[in-house]
C-alpha positions, -999 to +999 in steps of 0.1 A: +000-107-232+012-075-249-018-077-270-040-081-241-030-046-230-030-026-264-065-039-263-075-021-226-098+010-229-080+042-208-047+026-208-018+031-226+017+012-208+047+041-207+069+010-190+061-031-189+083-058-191+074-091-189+086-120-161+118-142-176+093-173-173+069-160-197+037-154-173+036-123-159+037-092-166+032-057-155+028-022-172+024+015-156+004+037-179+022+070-159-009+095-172-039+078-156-021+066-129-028+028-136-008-004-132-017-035-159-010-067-140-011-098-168-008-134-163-009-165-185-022-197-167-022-228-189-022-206-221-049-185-207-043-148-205-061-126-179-053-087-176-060-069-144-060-031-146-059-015-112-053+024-101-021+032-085-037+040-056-048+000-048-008-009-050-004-018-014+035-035-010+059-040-033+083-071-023+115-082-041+127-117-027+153-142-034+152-174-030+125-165-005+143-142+013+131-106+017+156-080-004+134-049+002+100-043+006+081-008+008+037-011+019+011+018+022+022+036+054-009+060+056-043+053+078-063+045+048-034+024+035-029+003+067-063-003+067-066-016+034-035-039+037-055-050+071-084-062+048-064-082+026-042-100+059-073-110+068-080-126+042-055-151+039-023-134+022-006-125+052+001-164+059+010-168+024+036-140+029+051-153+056+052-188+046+082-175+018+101-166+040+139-189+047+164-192+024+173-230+009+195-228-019+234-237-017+256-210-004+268-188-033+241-203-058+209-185-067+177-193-082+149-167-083+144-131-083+107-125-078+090-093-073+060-095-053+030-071-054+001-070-032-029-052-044-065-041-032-083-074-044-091-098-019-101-126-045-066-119-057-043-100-041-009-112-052+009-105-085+043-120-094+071-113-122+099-135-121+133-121-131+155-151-123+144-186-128+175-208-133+200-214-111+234-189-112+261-178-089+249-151-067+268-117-081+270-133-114+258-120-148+221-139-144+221-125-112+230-089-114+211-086-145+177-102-127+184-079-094+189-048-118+152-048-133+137-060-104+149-031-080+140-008-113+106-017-111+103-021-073+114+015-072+089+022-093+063+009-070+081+028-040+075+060-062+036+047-070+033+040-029+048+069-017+025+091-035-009+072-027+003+078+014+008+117+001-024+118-016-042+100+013-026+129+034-042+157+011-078+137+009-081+131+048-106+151+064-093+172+093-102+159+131-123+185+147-110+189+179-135+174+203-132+188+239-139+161+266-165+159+288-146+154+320-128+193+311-168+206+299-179+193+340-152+208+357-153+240+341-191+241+347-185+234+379-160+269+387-191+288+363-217+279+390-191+285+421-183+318+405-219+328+404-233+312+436-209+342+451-218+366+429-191+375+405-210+359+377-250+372+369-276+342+360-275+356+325-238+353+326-233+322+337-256+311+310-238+326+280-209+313+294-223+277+295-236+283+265-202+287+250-190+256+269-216+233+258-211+247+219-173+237+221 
């Protein structure tokens, strides 16, 4: 997998690690803003490359059960998050959820990424596999690198909804029709009794209508 990224075009990992189970994998290249998402399926390695900005949640669960989770909060990023709901992952999602290992025992620490690809819009990196006592060494250690890395997709997120902020064009302001009719209405009053000319009344509609 590792080779599989050294051999991407325009991308060049500043951080990776690679899941405790051997299949996953993720790397940030911090200069051009691009994540390297890698799995192995049956010995067969495929690399996803993907700009920062198409990182929509970041999830860290155990044993199922949400830890923390951060998602695109702008417009644009709801919207996007939307699309992929729709197309199936929401349900999946929501089907982790529930807790079934023995009390004080735990099993896995996954971290869960959802990303702008509706054929496939899920990435995960296991950090615990096996089961440990929960607060033990397998435990804290698994918990340590996956908040690392989820706060590294908070960071990633965070500044998307900034940049999304900066790149969204301004709402003109739109004056509605129902305040364009009334004040119409007290132009024509004003110069059916003669404190407004015919040419006056005109420019001032004029202005009205113009917004």
């Amino acid at each position: 997998m590792e080779k599989s990224l050294r051999r991407q075009k325009d991308f060049s990992a500043t951080q990776k690690i690679m899941g405790c189970d051997g299949n996953s994998c993720i790397a940030i290249d911090e200069i051009r803003k691009k994540i390297g998402l890698v799995s192995n399926n049956l010995n067969k390695v495929s690399i996803r490359v993907i700009s920062c900005r198409d990182l929509l949640s970041s999830e860290i669960f155990e044993d199922g059960t949400t830890i923390t989770k951060t998602s695109r909060s702008s417009q644009l990023g709801g919207a996007l998050i939307g699309g992929i709901a729709q197309g199936g992952v929401g349900a999946l999602i929501g089907g982790l959820s529930g807790k079934t290992t023995t009390s004080g025992k735990i099993k896995r620490v996954v971290l869960r990424l959802i990303v702008n690809d509706t054929t496939n819009p899920t990435h995960e990196i296991y950090f615990q596999n096996v089961e440990g006592n929960s607060g033990g060494l397998i435990h804290e250690a698994a918990m340590k690198q996956a908040r690392h890395w989820h706060s590294l997709c908070d960071v990633l997120i965070k500044r998307a909804d900034e940049e999304d902020k900066v790149l969204a064009p301004k709402t003109p302001q739109i004056i509605s029709q129902p305040y364009v009719a009334d004040e119409l209405k007290k132009l024509a009053e004003l110069q059916s009794v003669g404190v407004l000319t015919a040419d006056e009344f005109q420019q001032q509609k004029a202005v009205l209508l113009k917004g």
